[in-house]
C-alpha positions as CSV (number, residue, x, y, z in Angstrom):
1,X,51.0,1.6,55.6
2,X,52.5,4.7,57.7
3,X,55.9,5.9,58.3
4,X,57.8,5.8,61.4
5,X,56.4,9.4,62.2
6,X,52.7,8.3,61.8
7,X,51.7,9.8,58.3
8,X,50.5,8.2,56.0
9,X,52.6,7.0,52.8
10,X,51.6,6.4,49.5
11,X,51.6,2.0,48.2
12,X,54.9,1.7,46.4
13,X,53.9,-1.9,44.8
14,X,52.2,-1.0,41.4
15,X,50.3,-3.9,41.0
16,X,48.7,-4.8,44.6
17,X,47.6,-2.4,47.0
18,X,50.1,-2.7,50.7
19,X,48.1,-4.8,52.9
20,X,47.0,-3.7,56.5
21,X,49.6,-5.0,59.2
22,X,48.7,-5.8,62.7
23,X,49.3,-2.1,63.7
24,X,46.4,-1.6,61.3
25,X,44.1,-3.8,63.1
26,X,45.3,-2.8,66.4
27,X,44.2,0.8,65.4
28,X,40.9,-0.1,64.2
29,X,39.7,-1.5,67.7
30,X,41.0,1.4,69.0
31,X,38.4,3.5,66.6
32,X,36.2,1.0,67.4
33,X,35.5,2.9,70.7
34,X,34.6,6.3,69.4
35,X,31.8,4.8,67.7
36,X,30.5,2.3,70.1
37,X,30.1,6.4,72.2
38,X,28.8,8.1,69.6
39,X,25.8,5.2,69.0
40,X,25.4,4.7,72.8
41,X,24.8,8.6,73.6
42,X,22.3,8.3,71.2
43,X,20.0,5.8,73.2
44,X,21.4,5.8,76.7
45,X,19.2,8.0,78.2
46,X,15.8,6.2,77.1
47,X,15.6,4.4,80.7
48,X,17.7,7.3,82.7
49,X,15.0,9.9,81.9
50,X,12.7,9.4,85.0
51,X,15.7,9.3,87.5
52,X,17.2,12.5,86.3
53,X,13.7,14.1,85.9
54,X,13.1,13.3,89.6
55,X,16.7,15.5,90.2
56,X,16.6,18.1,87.3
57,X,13.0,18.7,87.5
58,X,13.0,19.5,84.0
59,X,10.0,20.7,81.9
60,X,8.5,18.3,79.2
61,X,10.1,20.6,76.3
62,X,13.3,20.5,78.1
63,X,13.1,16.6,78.2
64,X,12.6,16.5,74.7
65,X,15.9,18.7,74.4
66,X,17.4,16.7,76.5
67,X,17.4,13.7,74.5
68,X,17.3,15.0,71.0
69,X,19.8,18.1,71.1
70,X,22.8,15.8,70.8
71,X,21.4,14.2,67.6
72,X,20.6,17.7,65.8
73,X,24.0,19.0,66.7
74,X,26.0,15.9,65.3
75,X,23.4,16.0,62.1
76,X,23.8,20.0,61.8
77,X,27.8,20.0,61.8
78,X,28.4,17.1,59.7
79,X,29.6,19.0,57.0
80,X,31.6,21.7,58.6
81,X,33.3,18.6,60.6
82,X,34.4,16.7,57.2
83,X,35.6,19.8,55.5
84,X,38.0,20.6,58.5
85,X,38.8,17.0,58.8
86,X,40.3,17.5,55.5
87,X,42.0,20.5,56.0
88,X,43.4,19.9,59.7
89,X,43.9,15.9,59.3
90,X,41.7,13.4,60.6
91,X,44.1,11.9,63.3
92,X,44.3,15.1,64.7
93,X,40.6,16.2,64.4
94,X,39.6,12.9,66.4
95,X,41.9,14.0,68.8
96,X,40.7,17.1,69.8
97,X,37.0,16.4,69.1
98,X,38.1,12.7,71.9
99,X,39.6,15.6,74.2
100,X,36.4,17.4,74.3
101,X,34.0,14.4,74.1
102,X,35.5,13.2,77.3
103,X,35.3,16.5,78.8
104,X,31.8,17.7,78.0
105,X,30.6,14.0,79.2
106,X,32.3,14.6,82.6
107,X,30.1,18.1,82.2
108,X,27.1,16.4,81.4
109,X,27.3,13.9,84.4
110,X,27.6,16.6,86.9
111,X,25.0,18.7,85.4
112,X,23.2,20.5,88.5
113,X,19.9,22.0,86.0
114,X,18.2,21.0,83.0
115,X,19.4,23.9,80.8
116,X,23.5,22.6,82.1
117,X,23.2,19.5,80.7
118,X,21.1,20.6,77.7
119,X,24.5,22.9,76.9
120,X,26.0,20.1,77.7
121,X,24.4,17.8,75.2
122,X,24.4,20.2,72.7
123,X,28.0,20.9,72.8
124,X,28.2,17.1,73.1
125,X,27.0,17.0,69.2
126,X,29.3,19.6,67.7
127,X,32.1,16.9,69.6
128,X,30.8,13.8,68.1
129,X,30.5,15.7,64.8
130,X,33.8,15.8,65.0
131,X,34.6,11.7,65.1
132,X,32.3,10.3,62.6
133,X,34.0,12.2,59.5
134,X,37.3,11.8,61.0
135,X,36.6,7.7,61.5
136,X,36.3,7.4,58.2
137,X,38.8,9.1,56.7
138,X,41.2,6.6,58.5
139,X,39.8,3.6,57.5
140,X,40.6,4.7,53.9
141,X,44.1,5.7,54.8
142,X,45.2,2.6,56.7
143,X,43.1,-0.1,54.5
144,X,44.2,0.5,51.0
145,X,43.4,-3.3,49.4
146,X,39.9,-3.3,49.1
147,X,38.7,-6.5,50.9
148,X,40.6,-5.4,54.3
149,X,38.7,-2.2,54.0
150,X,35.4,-3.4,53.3
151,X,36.0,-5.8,56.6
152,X,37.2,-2.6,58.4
153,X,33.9,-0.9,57.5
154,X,31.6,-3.6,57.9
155,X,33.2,-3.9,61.4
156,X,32.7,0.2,62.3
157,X,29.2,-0.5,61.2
158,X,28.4,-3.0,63.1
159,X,29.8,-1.5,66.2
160,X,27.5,2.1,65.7
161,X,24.8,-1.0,65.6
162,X,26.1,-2.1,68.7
163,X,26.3,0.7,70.3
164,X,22.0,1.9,69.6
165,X,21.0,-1.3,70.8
166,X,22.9,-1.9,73.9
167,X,22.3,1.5,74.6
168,X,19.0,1.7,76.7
169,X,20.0,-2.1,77.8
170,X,23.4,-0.3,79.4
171,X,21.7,2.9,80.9
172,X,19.4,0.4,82.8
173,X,22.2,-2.0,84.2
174,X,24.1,1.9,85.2
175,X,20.9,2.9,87.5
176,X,20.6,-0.3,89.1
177,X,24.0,0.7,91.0
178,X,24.6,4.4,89.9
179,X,23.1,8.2,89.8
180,X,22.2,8.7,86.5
181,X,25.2,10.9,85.6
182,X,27.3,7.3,85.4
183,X,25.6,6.9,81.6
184,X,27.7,9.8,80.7
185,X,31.1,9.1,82.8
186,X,31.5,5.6,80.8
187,X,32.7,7.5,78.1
188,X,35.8,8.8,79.7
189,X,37.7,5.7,79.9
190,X,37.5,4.4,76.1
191,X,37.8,7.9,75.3
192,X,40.8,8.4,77.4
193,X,42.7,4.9,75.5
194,X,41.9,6.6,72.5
195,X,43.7,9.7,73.4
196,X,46.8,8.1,74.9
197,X,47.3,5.3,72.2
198,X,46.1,7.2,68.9
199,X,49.3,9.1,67.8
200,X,50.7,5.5,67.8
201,X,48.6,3.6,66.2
202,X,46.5,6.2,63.9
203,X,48.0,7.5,60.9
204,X,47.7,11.0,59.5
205,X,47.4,12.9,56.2
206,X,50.0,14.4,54.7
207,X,48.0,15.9,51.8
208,X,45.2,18.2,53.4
209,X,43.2,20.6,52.0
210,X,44.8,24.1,52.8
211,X,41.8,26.6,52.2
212,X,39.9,28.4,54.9
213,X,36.4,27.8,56.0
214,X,33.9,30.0,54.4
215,X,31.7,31.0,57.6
216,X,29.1,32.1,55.7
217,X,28.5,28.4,54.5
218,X,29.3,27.0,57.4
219,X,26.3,29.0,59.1
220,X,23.9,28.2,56.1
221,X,24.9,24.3,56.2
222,X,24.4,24.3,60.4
223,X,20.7,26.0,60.0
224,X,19.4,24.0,56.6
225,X,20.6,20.5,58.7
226,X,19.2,21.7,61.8
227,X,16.2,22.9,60.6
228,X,15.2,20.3,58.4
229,X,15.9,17.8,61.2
230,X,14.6,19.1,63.5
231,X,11.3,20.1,61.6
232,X,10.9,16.0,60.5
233,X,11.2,14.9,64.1
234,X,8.5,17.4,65.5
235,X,6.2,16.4,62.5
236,X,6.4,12.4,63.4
237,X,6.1,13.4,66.8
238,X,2.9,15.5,66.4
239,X,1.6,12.6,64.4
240,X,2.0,10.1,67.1
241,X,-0.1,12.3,69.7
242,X,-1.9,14.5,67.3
243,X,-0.4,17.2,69.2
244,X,-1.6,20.2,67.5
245,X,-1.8,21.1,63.4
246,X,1.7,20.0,61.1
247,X,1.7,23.3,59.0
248,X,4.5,25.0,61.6
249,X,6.6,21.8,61.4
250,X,6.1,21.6,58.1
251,X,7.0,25.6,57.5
252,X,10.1,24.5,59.6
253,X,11.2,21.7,57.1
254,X,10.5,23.8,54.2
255,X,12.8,26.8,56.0
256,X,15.8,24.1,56.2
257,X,15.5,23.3,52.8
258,X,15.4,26.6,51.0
259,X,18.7,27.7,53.3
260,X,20.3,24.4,51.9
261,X,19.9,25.2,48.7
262,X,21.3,28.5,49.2
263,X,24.0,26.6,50.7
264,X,24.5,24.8,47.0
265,X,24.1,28.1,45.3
266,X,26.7,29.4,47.1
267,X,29.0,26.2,47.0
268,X,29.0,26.6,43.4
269,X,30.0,30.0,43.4
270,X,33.0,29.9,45.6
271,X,36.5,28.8,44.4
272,X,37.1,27.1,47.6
273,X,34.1,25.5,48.7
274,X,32.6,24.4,51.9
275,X,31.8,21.3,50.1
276,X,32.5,20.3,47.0
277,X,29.4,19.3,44.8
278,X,32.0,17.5,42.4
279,X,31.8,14.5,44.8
280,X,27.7,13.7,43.8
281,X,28.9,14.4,40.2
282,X,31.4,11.0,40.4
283,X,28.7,8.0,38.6
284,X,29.7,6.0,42.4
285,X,29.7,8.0,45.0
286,X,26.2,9.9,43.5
287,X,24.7,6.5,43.4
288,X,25.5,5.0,46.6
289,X,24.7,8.8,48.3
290,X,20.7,8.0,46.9
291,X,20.7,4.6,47.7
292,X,21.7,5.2,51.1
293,X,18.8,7.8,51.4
294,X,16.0,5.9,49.5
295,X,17.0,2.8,52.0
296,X,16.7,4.9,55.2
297,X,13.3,6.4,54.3
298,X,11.8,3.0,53.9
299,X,14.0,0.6,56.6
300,X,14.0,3.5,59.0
301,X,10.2,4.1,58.9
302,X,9.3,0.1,59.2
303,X,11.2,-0.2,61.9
304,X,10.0,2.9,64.0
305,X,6.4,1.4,63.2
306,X,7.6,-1.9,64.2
307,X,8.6,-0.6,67.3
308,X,5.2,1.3,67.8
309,X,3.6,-2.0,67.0
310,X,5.3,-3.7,69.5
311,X,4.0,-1.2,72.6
312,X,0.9,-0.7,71.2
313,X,-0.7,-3.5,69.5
314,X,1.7,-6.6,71.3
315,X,1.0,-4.6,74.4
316,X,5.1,-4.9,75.5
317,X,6.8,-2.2,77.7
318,X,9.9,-0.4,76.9
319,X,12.2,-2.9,77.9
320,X,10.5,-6.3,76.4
321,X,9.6,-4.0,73.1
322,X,13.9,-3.6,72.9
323,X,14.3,-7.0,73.7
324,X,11.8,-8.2,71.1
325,X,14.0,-5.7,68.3
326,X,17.3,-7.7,69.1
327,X,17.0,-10.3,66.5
328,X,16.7,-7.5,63.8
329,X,20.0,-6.1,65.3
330,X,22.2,-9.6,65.4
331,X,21.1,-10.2,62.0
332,X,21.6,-6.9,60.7
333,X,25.4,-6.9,62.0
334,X,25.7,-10.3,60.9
335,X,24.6,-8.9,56.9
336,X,27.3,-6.3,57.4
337,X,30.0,-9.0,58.7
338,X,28.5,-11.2,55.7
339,X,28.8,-8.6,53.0
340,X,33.5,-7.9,52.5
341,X,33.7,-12.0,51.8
342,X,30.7,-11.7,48.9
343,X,31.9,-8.3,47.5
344,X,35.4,-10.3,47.2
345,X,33.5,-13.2,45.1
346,X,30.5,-11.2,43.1
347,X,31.8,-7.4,43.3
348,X,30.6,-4.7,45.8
349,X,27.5,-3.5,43.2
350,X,26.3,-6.9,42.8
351,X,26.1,-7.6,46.1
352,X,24.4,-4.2,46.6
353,X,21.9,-5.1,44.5
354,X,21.0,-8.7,46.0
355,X,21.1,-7.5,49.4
356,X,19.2,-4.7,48.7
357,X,16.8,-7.3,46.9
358,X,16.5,-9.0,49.9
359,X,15.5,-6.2,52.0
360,X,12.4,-5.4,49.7
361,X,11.6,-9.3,49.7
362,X,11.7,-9.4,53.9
363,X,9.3,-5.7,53.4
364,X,6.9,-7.4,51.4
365,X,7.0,-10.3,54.0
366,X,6.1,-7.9,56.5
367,X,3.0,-6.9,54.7
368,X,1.5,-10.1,54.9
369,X,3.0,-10.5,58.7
370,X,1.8,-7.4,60.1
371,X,-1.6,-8.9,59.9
372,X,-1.5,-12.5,61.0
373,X,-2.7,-11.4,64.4
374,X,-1.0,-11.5,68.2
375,X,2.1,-14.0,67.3
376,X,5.1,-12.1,67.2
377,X,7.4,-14.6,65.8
378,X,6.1,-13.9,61.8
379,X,6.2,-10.1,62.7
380,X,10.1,-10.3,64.0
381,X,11.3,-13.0,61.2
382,X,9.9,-10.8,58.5
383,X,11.4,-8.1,59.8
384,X,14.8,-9.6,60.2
385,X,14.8,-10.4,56.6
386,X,14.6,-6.6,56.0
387,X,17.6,-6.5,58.2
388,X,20.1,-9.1,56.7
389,X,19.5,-7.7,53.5
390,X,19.8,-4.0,54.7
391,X,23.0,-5.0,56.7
392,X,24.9,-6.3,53.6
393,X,23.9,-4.0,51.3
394,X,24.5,-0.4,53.7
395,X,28.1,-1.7,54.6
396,X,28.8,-1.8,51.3
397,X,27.5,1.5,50.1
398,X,29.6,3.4,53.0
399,X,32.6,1.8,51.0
400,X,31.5,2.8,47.9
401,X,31.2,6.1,49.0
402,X,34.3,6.3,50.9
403,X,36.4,4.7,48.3
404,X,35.2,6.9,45.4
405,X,36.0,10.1,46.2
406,X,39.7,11.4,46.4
407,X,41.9,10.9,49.8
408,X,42.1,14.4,50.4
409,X,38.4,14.9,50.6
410,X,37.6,11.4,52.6
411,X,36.4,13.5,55.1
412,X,33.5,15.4,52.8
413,X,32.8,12.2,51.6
414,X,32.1,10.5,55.1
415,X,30.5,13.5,56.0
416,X,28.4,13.2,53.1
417,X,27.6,9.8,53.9
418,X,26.3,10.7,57.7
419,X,24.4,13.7,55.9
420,X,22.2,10.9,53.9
421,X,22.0,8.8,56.9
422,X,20.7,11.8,59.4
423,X,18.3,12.7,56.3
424,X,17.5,9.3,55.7
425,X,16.5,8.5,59.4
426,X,14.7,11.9,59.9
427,X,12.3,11.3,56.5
428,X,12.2,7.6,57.4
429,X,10.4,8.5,60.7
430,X,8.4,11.3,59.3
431,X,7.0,9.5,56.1
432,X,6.9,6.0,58.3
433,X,4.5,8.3,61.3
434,X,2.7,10.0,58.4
435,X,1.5,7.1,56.4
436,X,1.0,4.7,59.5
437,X,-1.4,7.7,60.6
438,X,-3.3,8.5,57.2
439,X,-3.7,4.8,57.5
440,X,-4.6,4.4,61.0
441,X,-7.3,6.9,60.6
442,X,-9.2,5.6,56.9
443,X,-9.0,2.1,58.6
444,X,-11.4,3.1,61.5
445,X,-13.8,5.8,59.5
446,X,-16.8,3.6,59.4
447,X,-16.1,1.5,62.2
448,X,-18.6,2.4,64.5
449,X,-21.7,0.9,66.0
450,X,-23.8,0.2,68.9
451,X,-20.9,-0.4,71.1
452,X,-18.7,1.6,69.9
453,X,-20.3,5.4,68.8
454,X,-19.1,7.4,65.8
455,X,-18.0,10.5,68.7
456,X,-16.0,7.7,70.0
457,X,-14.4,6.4,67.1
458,X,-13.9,9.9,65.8
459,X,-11.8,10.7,69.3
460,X,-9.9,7.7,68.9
461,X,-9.2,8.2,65.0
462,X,-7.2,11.7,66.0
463,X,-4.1,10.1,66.7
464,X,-2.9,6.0,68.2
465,X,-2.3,7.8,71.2
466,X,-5.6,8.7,71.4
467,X,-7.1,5.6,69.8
468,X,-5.9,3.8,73.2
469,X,-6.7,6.2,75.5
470,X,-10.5,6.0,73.9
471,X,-10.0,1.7,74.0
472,X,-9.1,2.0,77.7
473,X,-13.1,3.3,78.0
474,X,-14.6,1.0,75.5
475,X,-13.1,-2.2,75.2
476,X,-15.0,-2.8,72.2
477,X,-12.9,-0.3,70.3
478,X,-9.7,-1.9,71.1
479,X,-9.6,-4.3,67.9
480,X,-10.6,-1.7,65.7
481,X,-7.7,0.0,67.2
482,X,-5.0,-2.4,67.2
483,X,-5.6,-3.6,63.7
484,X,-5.6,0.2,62.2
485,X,-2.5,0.0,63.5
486,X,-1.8,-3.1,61.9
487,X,-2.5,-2.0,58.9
488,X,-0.3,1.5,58.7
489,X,2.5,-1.3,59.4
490,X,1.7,-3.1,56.4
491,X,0.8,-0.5,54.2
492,X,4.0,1.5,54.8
493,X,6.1,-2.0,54.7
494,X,4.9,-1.9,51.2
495,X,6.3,1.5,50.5
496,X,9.3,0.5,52.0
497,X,9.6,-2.5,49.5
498,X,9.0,-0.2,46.6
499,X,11.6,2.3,48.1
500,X,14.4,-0.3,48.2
501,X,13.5,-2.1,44.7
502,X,14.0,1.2,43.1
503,X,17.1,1.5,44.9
504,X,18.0,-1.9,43.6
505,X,17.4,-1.4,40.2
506,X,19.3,2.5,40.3
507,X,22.6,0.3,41.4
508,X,21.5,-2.5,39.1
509,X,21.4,0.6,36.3
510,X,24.5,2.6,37.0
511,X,27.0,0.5,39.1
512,X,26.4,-3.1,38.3
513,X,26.5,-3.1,34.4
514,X,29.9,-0.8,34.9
515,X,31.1,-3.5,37.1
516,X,34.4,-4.8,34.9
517,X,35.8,-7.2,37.6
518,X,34.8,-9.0,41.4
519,X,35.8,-6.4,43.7
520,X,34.9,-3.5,41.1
């Protein structure tokens, strides 16, 4: 797979692609660890926020900074980050970017004011921008036979999974010994392995792209990603408290995309481009890209309302709520595991499609268990359903992708991919806090009565934040309540099923009846 000096070489057998070797192996559990900290940083601070609040004394603002800077940064250099892992070498882009990782989260630990370690967590991003394009550049350069590197990706997968959930589980354990800055020093040790064994066990590239970076695009690409994420968050967030009107969110979102579509103007003008649009063009990679987008907008925004029906209508805190969503996550890495073994038997499309089949099959479960009252048990089956069939089907498309476009531009094409994740989160959440409200509100117009007057109803139908606060007065307004909620569940469970099953039937249209062999 690599030469003596670490660089890659090219399979000499003809027939058979060179399988991986235990070096191989060893080198993907040492990748592992990036992404177990790049998932982690995501969710870690959930449970640290009131300890550091109580030292920081940030404002509200800067608390929402705090935890969501890190996320637009990563999101906003994406591209930028694949294009130079291309053109430097993805071995030693992960380098550098581990180097500063380790150092910015020994910065962020030590942090003596809110604006520090909002820097810090912002500079954070740009670092882990860094490792997710790089990741998966290697994976296609040290698995070349196509079952080892479906495994290999199925495995990175589950570990970003991994790494969200145990997240808020693993900043809690932290503070019940620690100051809160510990959530950021337990990335220096994995980090640190990574940086003394990766010249040994990584390969690199020997064919890189050799053109500059056109700063221009770069700046373009950074502000449309930035904006448009950011702008989605805000508007799911103003629709959970009904925190003033959308249209400035909305202004923002609409911003982000006109300067990413100057960003595509431009690409296509340029000899050397930024990114190269040629990669949507390939029949495979275009495919998967939309797949992986129309799957995030509906899984993501079930499961954000499935989490918001958890605390509000099951009445759980934070912690039980997380607790309740780890059958969705074991199952959903367990799909992922599932999915190199039936791609070897039925062919990656095919098993797209069925898994993706599945996923709108457990959504349209979730319609009908969203409103058979209190139990939770039909609630958290149905939704783990939606995540076998999401987990087979995803770890797939991330090899599709990978696998389709040319070595020397793995990193665009992983950047790509973490592009239509970012997007596919952020629209998920939006669409998923948009419809649950619209919902929310047409279910309690009308509801009102002696107990319960229209003023009061009207307050509560503002926003589910809201709607509670109103219940907590009149108790006879908490059904009313819980089951509007109920009911945005469903209804957008059903969006999410239509979502997928047009997903299903786009790889059933373009990859599946292209398919010529298992494996294909």
């Amino acid at each position: 797979m690599s030469g003596p000096d670490g660089t890659a070489r090219l399979d000499r057998d003809d027939t058979a692609p060179e399988r991986a070797t235990g070096r191989e192996w060893a080198g993907l559990a040492l990748l592992v660890l990036p992404m177990l900290m790049l998932s982690t940083d995501l969710t870690v601070l959930f449970f640290a926020l009131p300890t550091l609040s109580v030292d920081l004394e940030p404002s509200a603002t800067q608390v929402l900074w705090i935890v969501h800077v890190y996320g637009f940064l990563i999101a906003g250099f994406l591209v930028t980050m694949g294009r130079l892992s291309d053109r430097l070498g993805p071995r030693r882009l992960l380098l550098l970017g581990s180097t500063a990782f380790a150092a910015l989260s020994a910065v962020a630990a030590f942090s003596v004011s809110a604006e520090m370690l909002i820097a810090a967590r912002a500079l954070l991003g740009i670092a882990g921008a860094t490792l997710m394009p790089s990741l998966f550049s290697l994976l296609r350069l040290m698995f070349h036979d196509e079952g080892q590197r479906r495994l290999a990706i199925a495995i990175m997968f589950s570990a970003f999974s991994t790494g969200g959930a145990v997240g808020p589980l693993l900043g809690g354990a932290l503070l019940e010994f620690f100051w809160w800055g510990s959530v950021f020093l337990i990335n220096l040790p994995p980090m640190l392995l990574l940086l003394a064994a990766g010249t040994r066990l990584l390969p690199e590239h020997r064919e890189r792209t050799a053109v500059r970076l056109d700063a221009v695009s770069v700046a373009l690409s950074v502000a449309g990603m930035l904006a448009v994420v950011y702008g989605l968050q805000e508007l799911a967030a103003g629709q959970e408290s009904g925190a003033g009107p959308v249209w400035p969110d909305l202004a923002v979102v609409a911003a982000g995309v006109a300067v990413l579509a100057a960003f595509v103007r431009r690409q296509r003008r340029l000899r050397d481009p930024l990114f190269d649009l040629a990669l949507l063009t390939n029949r495979r990679t275009g495919t998967a890209l939309a797949t992986l987008l129309l799957v995030g907008v509906g899984v993501v925004g079930t499961f954000y309302l499935f989490t918001q029906y958890l605390q509000w209508v099951a009445g759980l805190s934070p912690l039980q709520a997380g607790l309740w969503t780890l059958p969705y996550i074991v199952v959903n890495i367990a799909g992922a595991m599932l999915a190199p073994a039936l791609a070897a038997r039925f062919g990656s499309p095919t098993v797209v499609a069925a898994g993706l089949a599945v996923t709108a099959a457990g959504a349209a479960l979730l319609v009908l268990a969203a409103g058979t009252g209190p139990s939770l048990v039909p609630l958290v089956a149905a939704i783990s359903v939606v995540a076998l069939g999401q987990g087979t089907a995803t770890a797939l498309v991330s090899d599709l992708i990978i696998s389709g476009a040319p070595a020397r531009q793995a990193g665009s094409a992983a950047a790509a991919q973490e592009v239509g994740g970012e997007l596919g989160t952020a629209l998920g959440v939006a669409a998923g806090g948009a419809v649950g409200l619209l919902v929310y509100r047409a279910t309690l117009t009308g509801t009102g009565s002696a107990q319960v007057p229209e003023p009061a109803v009207q307050a509560a139908a503002s926003s589910v934040h809201e709607g509670f606060a109103a219940a907590a007065e009149l108790p006879d307004l908490l059904g009313p309540v819980r089951d509007a909620v109920a009911h945005g569940l469903q209804a957008y469970a059903g969006v999410a099923a239509v979502l997928v099953t047009v997903a299903a039937g786009l790889v059933i249209a373009v990859l599946v009846g292209r398919a010529g062999r298992p494996g294909a």
